[in-house]
N, C-alpha and C positions, 0 to 999 in steps of 0.2 A: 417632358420628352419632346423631342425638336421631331417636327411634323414636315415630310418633303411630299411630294405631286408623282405617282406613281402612274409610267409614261408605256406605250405599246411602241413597235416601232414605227409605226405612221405618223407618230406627235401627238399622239391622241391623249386626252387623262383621262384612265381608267379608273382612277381612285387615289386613297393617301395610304400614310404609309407613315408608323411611330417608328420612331429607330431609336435606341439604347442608348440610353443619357450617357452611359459610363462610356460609351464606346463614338457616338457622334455628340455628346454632346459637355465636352469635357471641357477646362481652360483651355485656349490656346497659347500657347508660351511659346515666345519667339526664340525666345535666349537658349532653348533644347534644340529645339528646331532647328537654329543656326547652330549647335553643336554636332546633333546628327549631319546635316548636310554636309560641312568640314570633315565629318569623320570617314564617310559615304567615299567624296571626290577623292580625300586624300585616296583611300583603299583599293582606290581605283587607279592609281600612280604603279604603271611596270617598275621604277627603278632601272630598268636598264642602260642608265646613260653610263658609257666608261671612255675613261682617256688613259694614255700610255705616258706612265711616268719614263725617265728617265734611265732605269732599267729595263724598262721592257721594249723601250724605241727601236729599232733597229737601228746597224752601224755603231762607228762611233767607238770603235774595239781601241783604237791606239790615240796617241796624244797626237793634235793635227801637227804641231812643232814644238820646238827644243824648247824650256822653259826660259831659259836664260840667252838674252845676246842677239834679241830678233828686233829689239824695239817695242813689239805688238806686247798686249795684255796675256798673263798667264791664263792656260787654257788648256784642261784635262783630257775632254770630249766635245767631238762637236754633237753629239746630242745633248747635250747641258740644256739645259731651262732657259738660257739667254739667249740661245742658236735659232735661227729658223728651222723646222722639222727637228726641233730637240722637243725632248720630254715635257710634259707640263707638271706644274707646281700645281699641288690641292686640288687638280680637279676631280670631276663626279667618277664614281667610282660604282661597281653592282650594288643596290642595298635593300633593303626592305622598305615600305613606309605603312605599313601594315600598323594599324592602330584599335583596340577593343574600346566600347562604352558598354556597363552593366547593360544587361539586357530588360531588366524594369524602365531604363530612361530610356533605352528605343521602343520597347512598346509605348512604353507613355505619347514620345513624342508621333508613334504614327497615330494614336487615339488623336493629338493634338492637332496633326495634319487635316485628316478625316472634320474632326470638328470645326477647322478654319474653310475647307469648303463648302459647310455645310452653313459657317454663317456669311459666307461670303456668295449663296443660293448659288454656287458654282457643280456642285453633286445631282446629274440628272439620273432619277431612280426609273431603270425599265424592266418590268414584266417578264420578257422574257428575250432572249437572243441566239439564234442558231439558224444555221445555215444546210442547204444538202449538198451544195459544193461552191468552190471558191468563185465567188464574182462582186468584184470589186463596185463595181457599179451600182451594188445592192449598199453596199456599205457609203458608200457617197451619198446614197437617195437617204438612207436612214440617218446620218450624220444630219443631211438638209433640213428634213421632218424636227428633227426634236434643235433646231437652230443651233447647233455646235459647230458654227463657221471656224473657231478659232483651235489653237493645240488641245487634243483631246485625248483621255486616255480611256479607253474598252479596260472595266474589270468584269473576269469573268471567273465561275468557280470553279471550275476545271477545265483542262486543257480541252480546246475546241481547236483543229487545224483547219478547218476551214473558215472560220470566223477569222483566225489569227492570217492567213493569207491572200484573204482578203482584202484586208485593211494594210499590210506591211508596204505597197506602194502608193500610199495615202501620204504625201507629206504632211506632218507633223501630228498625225494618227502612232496608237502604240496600242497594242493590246496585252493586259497582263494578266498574271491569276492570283488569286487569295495566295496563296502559299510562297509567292514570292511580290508581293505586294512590299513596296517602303518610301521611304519617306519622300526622297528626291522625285521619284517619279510620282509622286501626288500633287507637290509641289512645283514640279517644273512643267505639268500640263495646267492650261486657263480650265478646261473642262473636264469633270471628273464621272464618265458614265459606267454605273454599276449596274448589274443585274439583280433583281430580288434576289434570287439564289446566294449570291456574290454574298447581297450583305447579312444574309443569315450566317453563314459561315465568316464571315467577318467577325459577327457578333460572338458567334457559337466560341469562337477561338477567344478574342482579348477582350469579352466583359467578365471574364473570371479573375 
C-alpha cells in the first residue's frame, strides 16, 4: 500500500497515511489516459459553428443576365459558391461531438490518474480544510505552507462555498469535489491537494 505524509494547513506532518492499492496505487496506463483526455476535450466541443449555403444566402432571387449573347460566363445566381458573399460549399454546419467510453475504463483511468500523482509525490494529503468565511488570503498563506507554488488543484468532499471562493481568484488554483472529480483536471493540475475526508470517499466510491 503506497504511504503519503499527512499535512495540517501550516505545512506541518501530522503523521502518514496508507491509501488503497486498488484506488492510488494501480498501473498507470498512458494509452487510457490519453483516451480519456480526447474524449473529455472532445465533449467539451459546442459544435456550434454554422455557415450559409447557397440556399439560405440572402439575395440572389434572379439570373444577374441573359445566358446567352453577353460574352461573360453563364451564371444562375450571384450567391453561387464562386461569387463574393455567395454561399459556401461543405462548410461546418450545427452538430454534436458528443462521444461515450464504457464507464469501467473511465474509472479505471481516473484510479490511473490518482495513481500517477501519487508516484509522481505530486498528491499533498491534508487533515483537514475549511473556512468561516471567504478570504482569499488564507488560501494563498496555506497554498505557501505546504509549497504548492505551482497549478494546484483543492479536492474536497463536499461542497464547501467558502473554501471554493476563496480560492476562485487564485490564478491557476481550482477547487473540486469527489462527485465531480476526473481525469483532465487531475491531470492538467502539477499539484494535487486532497483532504483526508476527500480520500476516504474516494476510496469509499472506486476501490469496489
Amino acid at each position: 500500500m503506497p504511504k503519503v505524509a499527512l499535512f495540517n494547513i501550516q505545512g506541518e506532518q501530522v503523521g502518514e497515511v496508507e491509501l488503497s492499492d486498488i484506488v492510488f496505487g494501480t498501473e498507470v496506463r498512458h494509452d487510457i489516459l490519453h483516451r480519456v483526455m480526447v474524449n473529455y476535450l472532445t465533449n467539451q466541443r459546442q459544435g456550434t459553428a454554422n455557415t450559409l449555403t447557397r440556399a439560405e444566402v440572402a439575395g440572389g432571387g434572379r439570373k444577374p443576365w441573359r445566358q446567352k449573347g453577353t460574352g461573360r460566363a453563364r451564371h444562375g445566381s450571384i450567391r453561387s459558391p464562386l461569387w463574393r458573399k455567395g454561399g459556401i460549399t461543405f462548410g461546418p454546419k450545427p452538430r454534436s461531438f458528443k462521444s461515450t467510453l464504457p464507464k469501467k475504463l473511465k474509472r479505471f483511468a481516473l484510479k490511473s490518474a490518482l495513481s500517477a500523482k501519487v508516484e509522481d509525490n505530486e498528491l499533498i494529503l491534508l487533515d483537514s480544510l475549511s473556512m468561516e468565511a471567504p478570504k482569499t488570503k488564507e488560501i494563498v498563506s496555506i497554498l505557501k505552507n505546504l509549497r504548492a507554488d505551482k497549478k494546484s488543484l483543492i479536492v474536497m468532499a463536499s461542497k464547501n462555498e467558502n473554501v471554493e471562493k476563496s480560492a476562485r481568484n487564485i490564478p491557476g488554483v481550482k477547487v473540486t469535489y469527489v462527485n465531480i472529480l476526473n481525469v483532465y483536471d487531475i491531470l492538467n493540475y502539477d499539484n494535487l491537494i486532497i483532504t483526508k475526508e476527500a480520500v476516504e470517499r474516494v476510496e469509499e466510491v472506486y476501490a469496489g
